[in-house]
ZAMI-590030 format. One line per field, with one value per residue (C-alpha): residue number from 1; residue in one letter; y, x, z. Coordinates in Angstrom, 1 decimal, decimal comma. Layout:
ZAMI-590030
nr	[NUM|...]
rest	[a|...]
y	[Y|...]
x	[X|...]
z	[Z|...]
***
This chain:
ZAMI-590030
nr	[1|2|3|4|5|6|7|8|9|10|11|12|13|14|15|16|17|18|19|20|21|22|23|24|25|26|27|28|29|30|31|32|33|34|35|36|37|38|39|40|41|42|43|44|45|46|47|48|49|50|51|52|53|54|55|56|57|58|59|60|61|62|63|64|65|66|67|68|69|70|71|72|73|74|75|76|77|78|79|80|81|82|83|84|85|86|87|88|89|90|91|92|93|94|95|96|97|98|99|100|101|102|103|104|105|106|107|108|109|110|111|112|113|114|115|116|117|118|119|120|121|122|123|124|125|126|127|128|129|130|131|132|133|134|135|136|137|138|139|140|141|142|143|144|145|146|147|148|149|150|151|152|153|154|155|156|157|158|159|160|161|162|163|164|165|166|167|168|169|170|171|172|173|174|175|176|177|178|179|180|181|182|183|184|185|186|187|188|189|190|191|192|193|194|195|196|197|198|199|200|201|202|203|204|205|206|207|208|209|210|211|212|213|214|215|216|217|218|219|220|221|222|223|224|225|226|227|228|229|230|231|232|233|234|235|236|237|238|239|240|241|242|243|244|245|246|247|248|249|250|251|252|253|254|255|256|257|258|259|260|261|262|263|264|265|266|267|268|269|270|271|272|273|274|275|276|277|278|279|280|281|282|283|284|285|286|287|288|289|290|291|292|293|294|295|296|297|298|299|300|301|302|303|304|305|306|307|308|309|310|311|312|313|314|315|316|317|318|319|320|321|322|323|324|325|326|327|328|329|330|331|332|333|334|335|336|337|338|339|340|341|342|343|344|345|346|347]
rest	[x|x|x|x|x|x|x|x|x|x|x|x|x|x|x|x|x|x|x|x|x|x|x|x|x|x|x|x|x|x|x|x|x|x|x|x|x|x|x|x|x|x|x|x|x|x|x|x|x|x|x|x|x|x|x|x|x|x|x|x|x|x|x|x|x|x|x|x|x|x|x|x|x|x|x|x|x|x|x|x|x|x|x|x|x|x|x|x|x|x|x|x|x|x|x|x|x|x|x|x|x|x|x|x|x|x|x|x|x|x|x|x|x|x|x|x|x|x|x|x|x|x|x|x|x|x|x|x|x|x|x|x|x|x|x|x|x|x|x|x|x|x|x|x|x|x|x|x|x|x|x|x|x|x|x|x|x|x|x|x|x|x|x|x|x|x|x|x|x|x|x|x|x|x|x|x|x|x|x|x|x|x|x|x|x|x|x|x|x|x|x|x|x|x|x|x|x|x|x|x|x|x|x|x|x|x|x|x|x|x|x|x|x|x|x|x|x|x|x|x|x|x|x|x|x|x|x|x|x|x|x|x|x|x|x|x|x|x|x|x|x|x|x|x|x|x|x|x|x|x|x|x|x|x|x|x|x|x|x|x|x|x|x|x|x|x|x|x|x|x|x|x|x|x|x|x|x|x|x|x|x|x|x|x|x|x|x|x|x|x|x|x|x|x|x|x|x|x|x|x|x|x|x|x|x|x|x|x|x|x|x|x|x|x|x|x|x|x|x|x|x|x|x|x|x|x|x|x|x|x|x|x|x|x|x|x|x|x|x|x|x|x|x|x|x|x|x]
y	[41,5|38,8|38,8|35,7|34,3|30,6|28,2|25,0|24,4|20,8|18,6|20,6|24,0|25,2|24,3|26,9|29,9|29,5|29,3|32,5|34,3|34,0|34,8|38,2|37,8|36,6|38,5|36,6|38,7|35,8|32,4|30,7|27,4|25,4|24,5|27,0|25,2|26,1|29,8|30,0|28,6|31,3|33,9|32,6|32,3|35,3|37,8|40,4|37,9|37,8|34,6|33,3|30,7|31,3|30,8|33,3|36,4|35,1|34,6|38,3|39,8|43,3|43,4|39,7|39,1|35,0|32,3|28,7|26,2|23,7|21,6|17,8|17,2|16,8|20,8|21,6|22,6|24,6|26,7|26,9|27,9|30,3|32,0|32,5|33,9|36,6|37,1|35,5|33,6|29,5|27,7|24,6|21,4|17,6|16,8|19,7|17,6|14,8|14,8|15,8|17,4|19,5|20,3|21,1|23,6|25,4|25,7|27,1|29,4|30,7|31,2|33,6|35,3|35,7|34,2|31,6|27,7|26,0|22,8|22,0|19,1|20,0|17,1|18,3|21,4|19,1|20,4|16,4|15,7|18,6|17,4|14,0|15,5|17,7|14,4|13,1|15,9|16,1|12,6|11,2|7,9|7,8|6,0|6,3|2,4|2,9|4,4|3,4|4,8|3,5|5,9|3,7|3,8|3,1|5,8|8,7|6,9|9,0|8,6|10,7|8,8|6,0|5,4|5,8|9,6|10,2|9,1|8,8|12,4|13,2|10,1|10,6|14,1|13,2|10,4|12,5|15,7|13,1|11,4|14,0|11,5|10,5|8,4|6,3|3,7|2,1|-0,8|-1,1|-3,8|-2,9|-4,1|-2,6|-4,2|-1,8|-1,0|-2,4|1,1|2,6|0,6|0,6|-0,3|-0,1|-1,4|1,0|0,4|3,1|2,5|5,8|6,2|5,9|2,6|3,9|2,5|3,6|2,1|3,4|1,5|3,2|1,8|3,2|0,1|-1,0|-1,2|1,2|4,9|4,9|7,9|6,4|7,2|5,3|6,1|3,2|4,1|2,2|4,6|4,9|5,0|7,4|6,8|9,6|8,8|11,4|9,6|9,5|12,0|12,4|11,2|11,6|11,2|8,7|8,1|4,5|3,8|0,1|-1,5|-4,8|-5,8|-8,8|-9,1|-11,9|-14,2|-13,9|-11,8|-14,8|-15,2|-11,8|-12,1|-15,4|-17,1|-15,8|-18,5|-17,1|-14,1|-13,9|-11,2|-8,1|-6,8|-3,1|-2,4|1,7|3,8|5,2|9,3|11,0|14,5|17,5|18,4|22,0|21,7|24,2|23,6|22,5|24,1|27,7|26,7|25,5|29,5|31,4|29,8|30,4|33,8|34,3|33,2|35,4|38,6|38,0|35,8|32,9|29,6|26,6|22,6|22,5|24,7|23,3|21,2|19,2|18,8|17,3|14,7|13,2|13,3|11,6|9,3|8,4|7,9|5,6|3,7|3,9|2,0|-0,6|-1,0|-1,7|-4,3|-6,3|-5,1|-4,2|-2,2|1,1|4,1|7,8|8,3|6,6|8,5|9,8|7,1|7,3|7,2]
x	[31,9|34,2|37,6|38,8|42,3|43,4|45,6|46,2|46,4|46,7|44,0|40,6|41,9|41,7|38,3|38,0|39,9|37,2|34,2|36,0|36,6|33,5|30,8|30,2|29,6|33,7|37,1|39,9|42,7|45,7|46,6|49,7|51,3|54,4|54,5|56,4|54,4|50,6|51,8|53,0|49,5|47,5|49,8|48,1|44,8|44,3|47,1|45,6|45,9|48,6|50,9|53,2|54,5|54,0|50,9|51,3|51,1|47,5|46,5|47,8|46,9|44,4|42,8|41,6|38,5|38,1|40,1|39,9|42,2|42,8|45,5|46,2|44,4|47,7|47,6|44,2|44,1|46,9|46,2|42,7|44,2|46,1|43,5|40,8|43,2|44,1|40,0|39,3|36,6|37,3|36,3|38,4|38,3|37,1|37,9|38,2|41,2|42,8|41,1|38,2|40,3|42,0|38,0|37,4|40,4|39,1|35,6|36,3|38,9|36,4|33,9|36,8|37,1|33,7|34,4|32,6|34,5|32,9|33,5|33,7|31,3|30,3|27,5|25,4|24,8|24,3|20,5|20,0|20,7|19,2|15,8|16,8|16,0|13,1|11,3|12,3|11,4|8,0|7,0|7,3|10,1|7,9|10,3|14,0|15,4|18,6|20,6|23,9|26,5|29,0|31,8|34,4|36,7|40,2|41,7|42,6|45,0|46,5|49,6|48,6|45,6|43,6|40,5|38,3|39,8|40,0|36,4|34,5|33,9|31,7|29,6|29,5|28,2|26,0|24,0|24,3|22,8|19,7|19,4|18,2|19,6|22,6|25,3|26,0|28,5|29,8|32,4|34,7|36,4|39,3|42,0|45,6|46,4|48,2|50,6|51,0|49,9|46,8|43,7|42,2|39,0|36,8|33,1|31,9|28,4|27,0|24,0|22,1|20,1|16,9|17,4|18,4|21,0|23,8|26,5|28,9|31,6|34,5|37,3|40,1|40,4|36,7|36,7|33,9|33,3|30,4|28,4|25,5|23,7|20,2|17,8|15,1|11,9|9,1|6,9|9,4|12,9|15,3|18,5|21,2|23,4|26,4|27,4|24,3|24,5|21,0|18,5|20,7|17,6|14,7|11,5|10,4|7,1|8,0|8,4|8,1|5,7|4,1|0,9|-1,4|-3,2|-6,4|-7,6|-7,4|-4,1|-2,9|-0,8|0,1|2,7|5,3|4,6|0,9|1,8|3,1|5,1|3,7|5,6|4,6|5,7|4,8|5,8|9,1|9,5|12,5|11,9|13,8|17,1|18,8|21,3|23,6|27,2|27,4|30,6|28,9|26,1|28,0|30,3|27,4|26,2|29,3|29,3|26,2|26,9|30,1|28,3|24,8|26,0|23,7|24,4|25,4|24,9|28,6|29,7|32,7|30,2|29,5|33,1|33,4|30,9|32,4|35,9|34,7|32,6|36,3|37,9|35,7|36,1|39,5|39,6|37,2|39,7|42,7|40,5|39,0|35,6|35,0|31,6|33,2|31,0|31,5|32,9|35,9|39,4|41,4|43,7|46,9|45,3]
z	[-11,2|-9,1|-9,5|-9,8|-9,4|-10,2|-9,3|-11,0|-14,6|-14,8|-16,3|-14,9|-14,5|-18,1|-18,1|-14,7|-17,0|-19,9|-18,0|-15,9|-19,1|-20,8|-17,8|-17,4|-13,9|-13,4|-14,1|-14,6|-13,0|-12,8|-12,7|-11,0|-12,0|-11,8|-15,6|-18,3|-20,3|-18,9|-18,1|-22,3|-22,8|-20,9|-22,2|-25,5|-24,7|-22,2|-22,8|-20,4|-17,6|-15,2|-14,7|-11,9|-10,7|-7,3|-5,6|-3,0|-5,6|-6,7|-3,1|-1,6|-4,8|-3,7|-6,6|-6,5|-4,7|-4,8|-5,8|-7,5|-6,2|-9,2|-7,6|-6,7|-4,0|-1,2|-1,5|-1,4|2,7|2,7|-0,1|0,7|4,6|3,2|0,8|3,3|5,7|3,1|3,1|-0,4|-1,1|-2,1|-4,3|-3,9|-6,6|-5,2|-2,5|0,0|1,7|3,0|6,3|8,4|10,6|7,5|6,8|10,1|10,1|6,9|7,7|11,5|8,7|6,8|9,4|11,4|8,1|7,1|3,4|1,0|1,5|-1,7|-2,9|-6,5|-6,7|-9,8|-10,3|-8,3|-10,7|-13,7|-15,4|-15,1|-11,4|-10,4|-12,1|-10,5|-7,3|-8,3|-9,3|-5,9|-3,7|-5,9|-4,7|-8,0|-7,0|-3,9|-1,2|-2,0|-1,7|-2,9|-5,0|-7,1|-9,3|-11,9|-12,8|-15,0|-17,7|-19,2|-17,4|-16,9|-14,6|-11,3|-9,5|-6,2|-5,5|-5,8|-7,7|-4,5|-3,9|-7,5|-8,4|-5,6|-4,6|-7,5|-6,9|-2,9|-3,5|-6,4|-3,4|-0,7|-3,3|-3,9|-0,7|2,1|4,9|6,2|5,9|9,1|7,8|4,7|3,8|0,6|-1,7|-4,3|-5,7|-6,6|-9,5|-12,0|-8,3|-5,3|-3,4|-5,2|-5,9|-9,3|-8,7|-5,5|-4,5|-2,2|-0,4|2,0|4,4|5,5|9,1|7,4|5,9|2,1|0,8|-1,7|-3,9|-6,2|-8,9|-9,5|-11,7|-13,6|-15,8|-17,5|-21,4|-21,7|-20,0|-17,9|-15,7|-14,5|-11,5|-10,7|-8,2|-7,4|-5,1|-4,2|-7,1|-10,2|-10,6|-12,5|-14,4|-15,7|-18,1|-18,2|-21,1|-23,7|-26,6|-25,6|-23,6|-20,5|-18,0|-17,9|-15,3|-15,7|-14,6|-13,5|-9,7|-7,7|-5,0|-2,9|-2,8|-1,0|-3,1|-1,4|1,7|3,7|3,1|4,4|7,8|6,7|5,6|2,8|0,1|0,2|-1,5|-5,4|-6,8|-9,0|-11,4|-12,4|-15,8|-17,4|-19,5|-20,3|-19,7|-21,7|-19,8|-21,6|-19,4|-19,6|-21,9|-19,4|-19,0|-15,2|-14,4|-15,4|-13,2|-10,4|-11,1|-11,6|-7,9|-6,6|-7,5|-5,6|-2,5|-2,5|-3,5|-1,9|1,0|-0,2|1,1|-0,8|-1,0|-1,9|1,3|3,3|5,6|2,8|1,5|4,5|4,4|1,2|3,1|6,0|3,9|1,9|5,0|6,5|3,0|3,2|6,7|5,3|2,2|4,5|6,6|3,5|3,7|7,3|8,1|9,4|10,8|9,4|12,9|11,7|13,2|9,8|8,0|5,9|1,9]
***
């Protein structure tokens, strides 16, 4: 059995103490916060579990063996620094930090310690993404073209960061989960509009070495909640839809082409040709109806007590930072291309 401690009970870190509390596999041992309010509501909920307000006690504790940083995400490095020095394992929430130089610190940390560094991009252990990419690596899509996601709402609203930091870390690690390429540049739009400092919505576009290219919608301020992700190859194409009761995955069978009108006309000129449409059937395939975050626990639990490794391991934390920060830079230039070699910018 792990034993867990966790820090962070704001708006995901209740959701870390039940999944915690009802796996067999987990132990939760104590749980620090800066809110009376959260520690009266563990005392409720777990009485056996110990409470502080001080972060430090959870991370020296002896008897606790890994722990779940739940925090906003201007903390996440040095708590994460701190834990892995103390030789926990990490499980840290989106995104790993600020900076790819605060990622490079904590994965050269956890290396020297020996330790798990896991990210909590907990997508990519949705039952539904993960079929996402078995269809893909089966040669079912066929080419990947591109990929885009929409992740919009009427809030939640955040006051530490932006819509592109807040949202875009589940979406980056959901295309980079699907797409087995790189990223080698992207440019961003947004617009502050609710304050001057923090943009509400952004347009990101990514372009990957291969040629793929990805897209994501993030906005803090639509009428409507959407989790989409679609995935267009040259073969089929796949939605998700996070939102759908049920139904939360379809294959259609449909795709464009050119083709020549005649064999004479082949080499020639583009108005020769005429379009095909391919339209098949619809596939609802049946999706795992497993709650993700267990997934994505139960996996963390493995790599800390078999030493497995993990798509969500510190290297690709750091992907989706440098990815944000080379958005970032594009923001604050109206749309610039910028490469993922980008230096680090002020959020």
């Amino acid at each position: 059995m792990l034993r867990v401690g966790l820090i962070g009970l704001g708006y995901w870190g209740p959701n870390h103490a039940r999944v915690i509390s009802e796996l067999p596999e987990t132990e939760l041992v104590a749980v620090a916060d800066i809110s009376e309010q959260a520690i009266r509501l563990v005392h409720g909920r777990y009485p056996a579990v110990r409470t502080t307000h001080d972060a430090r006690e959870v991370i020296e504790a002896p008897d606790i063996d890994a722990v779940i940083i739940a925090t906003p995400t201007s903390s996440h490095h040095s708590l994460t620094l701190a834990a892995l020095e103390a030789d926990k394992h990490v499980l840290c929430e989106k995104p790993l930090a600020t900076s790819t130089s605060e990622c490079d610190e904590l994965i050269a940390a956890a290396e020297r310690s020996g330790r798990v560094l896991f990210v909590g991009h907990t997508f990519i252990f949705n039952p539904a993404v993960r079929m996402m990419r078995e269809f893909i690596d089966a040669g079912e899509v066929g080419q990947v073209l591109y990929c885009h996601t929409a992740r919009t709402g009427l809030g939640p609203i955040r006051s530490d960061v932006n819509a592109l930091w807040d949202l875009a870390p589940h979406d980056l690690s959901i295309l980079f989960y699907l797409i087995d390429d790189e990223p080698v540049s992207t440019l961003a739009t947004g617009r502050a509009i609710l304050r001057d400092d923090y943009e509400d919505v952004v347009f990101v576009h990514l372009d990957f070495e291969e040629g793929t290219i990805g897209a994501a919608h993030l906005s803090w301020l639509d009428p409507y909640k959407v989790r989409t992700v679609t995935v267009v190859g040259d073969r089929r194409m796949i939605v998700f839809d996070d939102v759908a009761a049920d139904e939360k995955l379809k294959v259609f069978d449909r795709g464009a082409s050119y083709e020549a009108v005649s064999d004479a006309a082949r080499g020639g000129d583009f108005a020769e040709f005429r379009a095909q449409i391919r339209d098949g059937d619809i596939i609802v395939p049946k999706v795992s109806g497993a709650e993700p975050l267990k997934e994505q626990m139960l996996h963390f639990v493995e790599c800390c007590t078999s030493g497995a490794s993990s798509e969500a391991d510190g290297v690709a934390g750091r992907r989706v930072v440098a990815t944000l920060e080379a958005a970032t830079r594009s923001l604050r230039s109206e749309g610039m291309r910028v490469g993922l070699t980008a230096e680090p910018v002020s959020r």
